[in-house]
Steps between C-alpha positions, in 0.01 A plus 500: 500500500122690528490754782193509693352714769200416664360770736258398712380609878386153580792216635311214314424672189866560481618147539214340283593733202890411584403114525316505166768690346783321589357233269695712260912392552543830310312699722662736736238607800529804719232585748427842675198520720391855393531763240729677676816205469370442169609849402793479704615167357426666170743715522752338638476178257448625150372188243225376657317324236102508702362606751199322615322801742221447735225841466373454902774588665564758781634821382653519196228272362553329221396770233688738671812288493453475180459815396857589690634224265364691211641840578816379593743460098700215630137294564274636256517244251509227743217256494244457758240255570197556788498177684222607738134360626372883388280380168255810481482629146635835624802338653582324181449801317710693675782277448487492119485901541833451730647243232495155703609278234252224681298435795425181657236446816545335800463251598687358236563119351849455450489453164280805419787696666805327291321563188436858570824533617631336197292760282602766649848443466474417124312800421665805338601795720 
């Protein structure tokens, strides 16, 4: 089973992510509705596989959130994808510098997302 968390301030960006996921049998999806319970559900459920994290989000953003991933040794390595409607060139920028392993704008088409998703997971740590 794939472990994802999707992290998200927005109710219906939460369930349209889960919907298209859940495509997936083999597909696990946990939602948290800031960065705050992402971090906390971090820690208190290693082996997430993703997490799919929105950048416009009330404090911690999403960069920010990410950045506590990244200085914490039990989620360093884990792998992180921007799922956000933030497409200025600095934004994406600034996730390669925070090592997103993907970033994917909303609004989405489901398939876009799946494949992305799909990517990520496949890609090397």
């Amino acid at each position: 089973m794939v472990r994802i968390l999707i992290v998200d301030d927005d109710p219906m960006n939460l369930k349209m992510a889960e919907f298209i996921l859940k495509q997936k049998s083999h597909y696990s999806i946990q939602l948290v509705k800031n960065g705050r319970e992402a971090l906390d559900y971090l820690d208190k459920n290693p082996g997430i596989d993703l997490v799919l994290l929105d950048i416009e989000m009330p404090y911690p953003n999403g960069f920010e959130t990410l950045k506590m991933i990244r200085s914490n040794p039990e989620t360093h390595f884990l792998k992180v994808m921007f799922l956000t409607a933030s497409s200025g060139t600095e934004d994406v920028q600034r996730a390669a510098e925070l090592d997103a392993i993907g970033y994917v704008k909303k609004p989405f088409m489901p398939q876009d997302l799946l494949d992305h998703v799909e990517k990520a997971l496949s890609a090397p740590i």
